[in-house]
N, C-alpha and C positions, 0 to 999 in steps of 0.2 A: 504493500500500500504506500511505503514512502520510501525514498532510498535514503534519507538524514541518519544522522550516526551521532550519538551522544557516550560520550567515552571519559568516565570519571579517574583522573591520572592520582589522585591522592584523599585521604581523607583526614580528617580530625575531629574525632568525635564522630555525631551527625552530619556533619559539614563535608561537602565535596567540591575539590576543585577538579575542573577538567577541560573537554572541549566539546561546543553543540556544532555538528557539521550541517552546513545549508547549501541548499545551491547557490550563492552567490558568496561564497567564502565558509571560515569558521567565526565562532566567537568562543572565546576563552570566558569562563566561568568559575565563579559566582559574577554577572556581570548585571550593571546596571545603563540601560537600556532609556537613551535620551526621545522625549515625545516630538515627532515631525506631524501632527496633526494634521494640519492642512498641506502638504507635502514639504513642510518645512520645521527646521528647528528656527523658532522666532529668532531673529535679528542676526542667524551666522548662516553663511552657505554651507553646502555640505562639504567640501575640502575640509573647509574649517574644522569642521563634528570629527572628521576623519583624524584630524591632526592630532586636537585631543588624543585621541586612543578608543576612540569610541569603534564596535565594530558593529552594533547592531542598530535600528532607529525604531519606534513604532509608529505606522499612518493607522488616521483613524478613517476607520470605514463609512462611518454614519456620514462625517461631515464632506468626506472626497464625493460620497454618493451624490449629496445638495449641490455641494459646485467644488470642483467645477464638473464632477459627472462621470463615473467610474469609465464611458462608452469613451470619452474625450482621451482620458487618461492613457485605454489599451490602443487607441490607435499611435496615440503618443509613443507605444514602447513600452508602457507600461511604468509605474511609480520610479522604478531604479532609473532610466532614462529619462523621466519629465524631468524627477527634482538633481539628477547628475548624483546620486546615491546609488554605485555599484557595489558594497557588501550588501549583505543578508540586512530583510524589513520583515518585522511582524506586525500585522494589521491583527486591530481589537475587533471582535462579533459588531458591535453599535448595538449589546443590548443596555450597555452601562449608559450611554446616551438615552435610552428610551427611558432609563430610570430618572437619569437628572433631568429631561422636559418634566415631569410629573413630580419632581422632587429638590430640584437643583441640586446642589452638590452635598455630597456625604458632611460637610459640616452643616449645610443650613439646612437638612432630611433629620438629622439626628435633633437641632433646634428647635426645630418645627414651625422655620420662615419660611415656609413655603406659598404661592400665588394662588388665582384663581386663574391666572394669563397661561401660568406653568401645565397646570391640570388642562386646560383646556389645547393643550397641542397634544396629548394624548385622546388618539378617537377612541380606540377599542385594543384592546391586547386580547386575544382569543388563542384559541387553539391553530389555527392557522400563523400568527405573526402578530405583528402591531402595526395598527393604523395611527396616523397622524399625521399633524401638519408642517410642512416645512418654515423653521425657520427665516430662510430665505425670500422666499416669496407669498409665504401661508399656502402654499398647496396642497393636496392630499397625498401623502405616499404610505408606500405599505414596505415595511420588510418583516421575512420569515426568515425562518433555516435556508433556505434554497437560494434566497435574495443575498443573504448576508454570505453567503457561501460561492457563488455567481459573483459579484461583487470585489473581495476579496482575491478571486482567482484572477479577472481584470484588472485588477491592480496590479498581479502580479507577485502578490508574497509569497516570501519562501516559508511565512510560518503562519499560518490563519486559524483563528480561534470559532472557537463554534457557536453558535448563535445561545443567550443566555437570558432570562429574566433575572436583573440586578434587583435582588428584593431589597425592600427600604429595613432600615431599623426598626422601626415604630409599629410595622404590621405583626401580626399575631402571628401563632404558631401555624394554624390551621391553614393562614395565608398561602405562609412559607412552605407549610408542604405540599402543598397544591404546587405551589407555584415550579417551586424545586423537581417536581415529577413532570410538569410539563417542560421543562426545560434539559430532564432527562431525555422525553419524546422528542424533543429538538435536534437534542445531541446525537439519536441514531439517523435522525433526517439529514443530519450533517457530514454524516459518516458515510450513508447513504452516496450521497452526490459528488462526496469527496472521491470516494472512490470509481462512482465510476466515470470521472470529465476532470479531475485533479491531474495535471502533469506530475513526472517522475520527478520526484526530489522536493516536492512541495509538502509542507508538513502541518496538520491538524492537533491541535490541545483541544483536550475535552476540558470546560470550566466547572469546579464543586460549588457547589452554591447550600444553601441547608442554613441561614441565616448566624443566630448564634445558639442553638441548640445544637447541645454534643451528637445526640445519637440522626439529630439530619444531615449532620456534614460528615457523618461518620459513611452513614449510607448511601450519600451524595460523591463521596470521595471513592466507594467499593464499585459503586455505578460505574465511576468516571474511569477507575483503573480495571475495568472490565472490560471497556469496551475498547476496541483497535484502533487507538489513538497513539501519535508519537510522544504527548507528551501530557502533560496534567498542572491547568492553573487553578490558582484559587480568585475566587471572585468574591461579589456581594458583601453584605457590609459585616465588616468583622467586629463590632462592637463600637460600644461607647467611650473606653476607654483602653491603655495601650496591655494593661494586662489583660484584658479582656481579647485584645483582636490577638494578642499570642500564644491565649487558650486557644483560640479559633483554628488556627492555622495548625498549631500541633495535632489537633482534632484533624484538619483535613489531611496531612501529612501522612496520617499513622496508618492508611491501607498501602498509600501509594508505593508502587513500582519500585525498588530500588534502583534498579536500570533504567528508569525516564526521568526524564527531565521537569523540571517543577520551577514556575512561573509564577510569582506571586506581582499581583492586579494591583496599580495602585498606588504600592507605597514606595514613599523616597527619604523617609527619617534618618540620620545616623543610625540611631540607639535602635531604631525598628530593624532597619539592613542589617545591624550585626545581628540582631536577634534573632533575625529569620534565617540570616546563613546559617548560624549555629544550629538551628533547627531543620536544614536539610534544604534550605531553597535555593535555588542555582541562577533565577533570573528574574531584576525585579525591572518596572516603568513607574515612572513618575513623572506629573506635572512641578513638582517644586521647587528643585533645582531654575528650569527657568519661568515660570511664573513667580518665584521671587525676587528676580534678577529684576523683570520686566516692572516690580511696584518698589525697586529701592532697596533691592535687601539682599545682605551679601552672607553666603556660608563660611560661618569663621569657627573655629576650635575653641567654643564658647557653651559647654554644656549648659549651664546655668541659665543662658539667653535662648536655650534649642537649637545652637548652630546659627543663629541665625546676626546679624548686623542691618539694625534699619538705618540707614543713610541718609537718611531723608529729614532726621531729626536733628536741632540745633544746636544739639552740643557739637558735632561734628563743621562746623560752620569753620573752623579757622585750624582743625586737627593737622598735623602736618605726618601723621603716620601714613602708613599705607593698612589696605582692609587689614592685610594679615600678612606679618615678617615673615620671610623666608620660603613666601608662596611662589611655584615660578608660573601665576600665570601671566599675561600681558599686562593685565589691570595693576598689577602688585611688583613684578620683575623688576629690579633695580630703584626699587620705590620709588621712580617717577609720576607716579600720579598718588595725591595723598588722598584721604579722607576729605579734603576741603574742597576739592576739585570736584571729588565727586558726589559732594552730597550738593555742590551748585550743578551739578550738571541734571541729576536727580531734579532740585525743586524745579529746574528751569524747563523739564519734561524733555530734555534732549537726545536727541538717538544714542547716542555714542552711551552715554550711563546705561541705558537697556542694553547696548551690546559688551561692551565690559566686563558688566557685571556678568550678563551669561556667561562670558566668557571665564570667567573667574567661579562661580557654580559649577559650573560643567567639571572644571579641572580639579575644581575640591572632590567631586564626586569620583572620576575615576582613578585620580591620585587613592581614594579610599579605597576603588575598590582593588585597584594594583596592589596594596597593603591585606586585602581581605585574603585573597587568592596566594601571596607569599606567605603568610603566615601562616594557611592552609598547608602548604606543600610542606613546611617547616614544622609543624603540629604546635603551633603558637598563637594560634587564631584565641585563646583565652586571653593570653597575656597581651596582646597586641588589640583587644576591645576593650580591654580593661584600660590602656594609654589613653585611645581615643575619648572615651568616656570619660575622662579625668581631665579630657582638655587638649590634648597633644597633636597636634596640625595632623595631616595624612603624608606631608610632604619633608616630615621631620625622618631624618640619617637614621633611625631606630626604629620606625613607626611597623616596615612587615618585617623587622628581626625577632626571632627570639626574646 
């Protein structure tokens, strides 16, 4: 069903470093996986992303489908040719998108800010798919298994996920398991079509879904590693809080594959990423690395703050430091640009601060995960989370040592 080849070269503990082989290259693992959304990583081209270290991108399905139109895209060449991104691209199912129309996002679903404007772009989610309205122009569109999988396949990915109901927090049990079984039915629809119109080398994740009750992700997760999929993510909302979504994921974890590959949806926290490699995951996406970049805010070795440096604020008004000593990314490299620089370049809404800063993001995060993946090999990955967490840059002489 797929010619990909996922090959774990070391272990530590639960923790596996190794390599996921794609048709359009490898990615070295435990890796963390930059969002190109709309066929782009906001504010850098792809050379750029490439430079970094980055081997893999994720496009999101939902929104290439709106505009500019998956049909545009495959005569284009498909995703790796429009956006000039030739490693390996995994595209998301778009049912996390059908969740946030009807919910917005996992902070403001958990809140309970949610619209009447929101709900109202959700027409019907049935047994067939979900109806709803586009964003873009309010039209009516439908996708299912088949759409999201069709889709996907014109785009071109070398790794596509299977069509999913992202159940909310807030809904019940009874929801969830409704929901969780028809998303099961999804998942053999997905299988289905994958294999029989999927080129060789292109590879399908089943997603666990089961909210935050033990014994639905437990059976959400035997589902998913039953059925002839390359590889096994975890979806849906993992809790309200961070020991809560690490119960979650150990729960989904504990049937899965030892020999597949494991994707977790979602998250891009320091403290999360380490906690989740220790616990077995091999490849995370997140928006926050550059959705923080884009409102002012820089990843520094600042547990106490969440990693994070708002720019934006006054005290930084005349700082003459750079984000963070000894970072080598552009924005920080020879401390040429201080904190004053750029917290006016920040208020003043200027490009150059959104791209910086990405650029400074991006490099904190793979610099971690370079650090994640050597102290893996090295069976250090305790002692070497234990730095980070206490504060210690990713880019410090010691950070993947022993």
């Amino acid at each position: 069903m797929h010619d990909g080849k996922f090959r774990i070269d070391a272990r530590d503990g639960s923790a596996r470093a190794g390599v996921l082989v794609c048709a359009h290259g490898e990615v070295e693992t435990p890796a963390f996986v930059p969002l190109a959304t709309s066929a782009t990583v906001k504010g850098l081209d792809s050379a750029e992303v490439e430079a970094l270290g980055f081997q893999m991108v994720l496009g999101n399905t939902f929104h290439l489908f709106l505009q500019p139109g998956h049909e545009l895209i495959a005569e284009l060449g498909g995703l790796h040719e429009f956006m000039a991104w030739r490693r390996p691209i995994i595209t998301d199912s778009g049912g996390f998108q059908v969740f946030s129309m009807g919910h917005g996002s996992v902070a403001e679903e958990i809140k309970g800010s949610r619209t009447n404007e929101r709900q109202s772009r959700i027409l019907e989610i049935s047994e067939e798919g979900v109806r709803f309205r586009s964003y873009v122009d309010g039209a009516e569109k439908f996708m299912g298994p088949e759409t999201s999988m069709e889709i996907q396949a014109a785009l071109g990915a070398d790794l596509a996920l299977a069509f999913d109901e992202c159940t909310p927090f807030h809904v019940d049990r009874d929801y969830t398991a409704r929901s969780t079984e028809r998303t099961h039915r999804w998942l053999d629809r997905c299988v289905e079509w994958h294999s029989r119109h999927a080129p060789a080398g292109r590879l399908l994740y089943g997603i666990v879904q089961g909210g935050v009750y033990e014994d639905l992700r437990i059976a959400s997760a035997e589902r998913v590693a039953a059925a002839p999929v390359a590889g096994v993510a975890v979806g849906g909302s993992l809790g309200q809080e961070k020991e809560q979504m690490r119960e979650v994921v150990e729960w989904a974890l504990r049937p899965a594959p030892p020999e597949k590959p494991r994707h977790l949806l979602g998250i891009g926290d320091v403290d999360d990423i380490l906690a989740s490699v220790a616990a077995g995951i091999d490849t995370f996406d997140c928006a926050t690395p550059t959705r923080l970049a884009r409102h002012g805010s820089a990843l520094v070795p600042d547990p106490e703050a969440r990693w994070r440096l708002d720019l934006a604020k006054s005290r930084w008004r005349d700082s003459r430091e750079p984000i963070a000593e000894g970072c080598p990314c552009p924005a920080c490299r020879g401390g040429e640009y201080t904190r004053a620089y750029l917290h006016y370049l920040v208020r003043a809404g200027e490009l150059t601060a959104k791209r910086l800063l990405t650029l400074h993001n991006l490099t904190f995060m793979a610099l971690l995960m370079d650090g994640v993946r050597e102290s893996i090999r090295g069976g250090s990955l305790e002692a070497y989370s234990r730095r980070v967490l206490a504060g210690e840059g990713p880019w410090s002489p010691t950070s993947g040592g022993p």
